[in-house]
N, C-alpha and C positions, 0 to 999 in steps of 0.2 A: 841559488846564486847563479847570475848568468857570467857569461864569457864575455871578459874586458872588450872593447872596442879596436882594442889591436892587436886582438890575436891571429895568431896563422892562420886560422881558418877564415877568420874576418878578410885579413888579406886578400886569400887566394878568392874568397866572393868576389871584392872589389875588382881581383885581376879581369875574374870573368865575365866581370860585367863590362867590364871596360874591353875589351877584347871582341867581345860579340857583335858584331854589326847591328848597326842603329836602322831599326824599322822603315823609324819616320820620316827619315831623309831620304827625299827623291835623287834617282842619278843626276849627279849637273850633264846637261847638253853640251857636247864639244862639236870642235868641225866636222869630223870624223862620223858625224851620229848624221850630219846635213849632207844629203846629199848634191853633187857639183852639178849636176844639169837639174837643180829644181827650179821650179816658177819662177815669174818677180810679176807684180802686178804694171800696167803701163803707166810708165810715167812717173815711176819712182825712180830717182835719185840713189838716196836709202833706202837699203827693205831692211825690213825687221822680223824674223823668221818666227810665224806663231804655231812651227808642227805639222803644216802642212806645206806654205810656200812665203813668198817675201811678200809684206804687203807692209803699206805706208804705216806711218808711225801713226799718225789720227786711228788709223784701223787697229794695230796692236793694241795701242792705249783704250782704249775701248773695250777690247777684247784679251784684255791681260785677266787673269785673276787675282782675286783680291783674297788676303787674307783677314780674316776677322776672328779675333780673341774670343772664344769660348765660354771663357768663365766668366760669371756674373759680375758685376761691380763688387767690388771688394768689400766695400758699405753695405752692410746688410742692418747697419745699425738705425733706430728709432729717429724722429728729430730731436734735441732737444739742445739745453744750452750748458749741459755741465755731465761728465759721464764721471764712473769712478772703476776700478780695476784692481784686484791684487796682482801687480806682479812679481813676483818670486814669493820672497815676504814683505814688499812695500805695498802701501795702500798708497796708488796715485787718482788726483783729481784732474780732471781737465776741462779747465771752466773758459769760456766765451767773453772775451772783454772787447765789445766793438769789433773789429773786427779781424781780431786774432783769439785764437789759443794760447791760455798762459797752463803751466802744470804745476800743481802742489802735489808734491811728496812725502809722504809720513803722517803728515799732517795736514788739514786742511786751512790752515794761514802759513804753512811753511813753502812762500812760495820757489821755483827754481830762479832767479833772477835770469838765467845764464840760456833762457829759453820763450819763444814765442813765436809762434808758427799760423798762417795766416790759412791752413789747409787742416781740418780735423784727422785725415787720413796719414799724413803727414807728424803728427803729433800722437798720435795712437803707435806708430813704429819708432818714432823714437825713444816714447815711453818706455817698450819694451825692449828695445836694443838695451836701454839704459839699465835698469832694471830684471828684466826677463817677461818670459810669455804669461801673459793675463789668464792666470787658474780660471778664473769663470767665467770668464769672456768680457766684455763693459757694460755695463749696465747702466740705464739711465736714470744723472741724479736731480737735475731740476732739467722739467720742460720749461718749451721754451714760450 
């Protein structure tokens, strides 16, 4: 048997986790980090400080970094036009009518009225919001 989800010790994890300074977060830049007699390029107006001195905003923008999402597209799924899913203990369908997602639940003529969604990724989360997480992942029930 394991140990409920709010026990003291569960707690005092949570406290420490939350307490421990966060890795991934860079210090923020304050005044104080710039220093008062650094550069400006000529002929700006504005500068925009990129770590070494002011330089025009064309220049920063340019030279900003960019951050870019890591993880794959979310979709790893096949193409097709109809997928189906256990989730929790409901067996849902999610079939392709033009150009939405309708879902049947339980059964497959039982359809949701109260639901259609013109994003497959988008209806794949609300299934399981609804529902719960999909035991075997979805699989595909008619290509398309």
């Amino acid at each position: 048997m394991t140990a409920p989800v709010y026990s003291l010790a569960a707690w005092r994890r949570c406290r420490e986790e939350h307490e421990r300074p966060a890795r991934e977060t860079p210090a923020e830049l304050t005044l104080a980090d710039i220093p008062a007699d650094a550069e400006m390029d000529d002929g700006n107006v504005i500068g925009f400080w990129n770590g070494e001195r002011f330089v025009s905003w064309e220049q920063w923008l340019a030279t900003a970094p960019l951050m870019a999402d890591p993880a794959p597209p979310a979709s790893a799924l096949p193409d097709g036009a109809a997928y189906r899913a256990t989730c929790g203990s409901t067996s849902v369908w999610l079939r392709k009518d033009g150009e939405r997602w309708l879902m049947f639940a339980g059964t497959q003529k039982r359809r949701r009225r109260d639901f259609a969604s013109p994003f497959l990724e988008h209806a794949i989360r609300t299934a399981e919001a609804w529902y719960g997480p999909a035991a075997d992942g979805w699989q595909v029930e008619q290509e398309r």
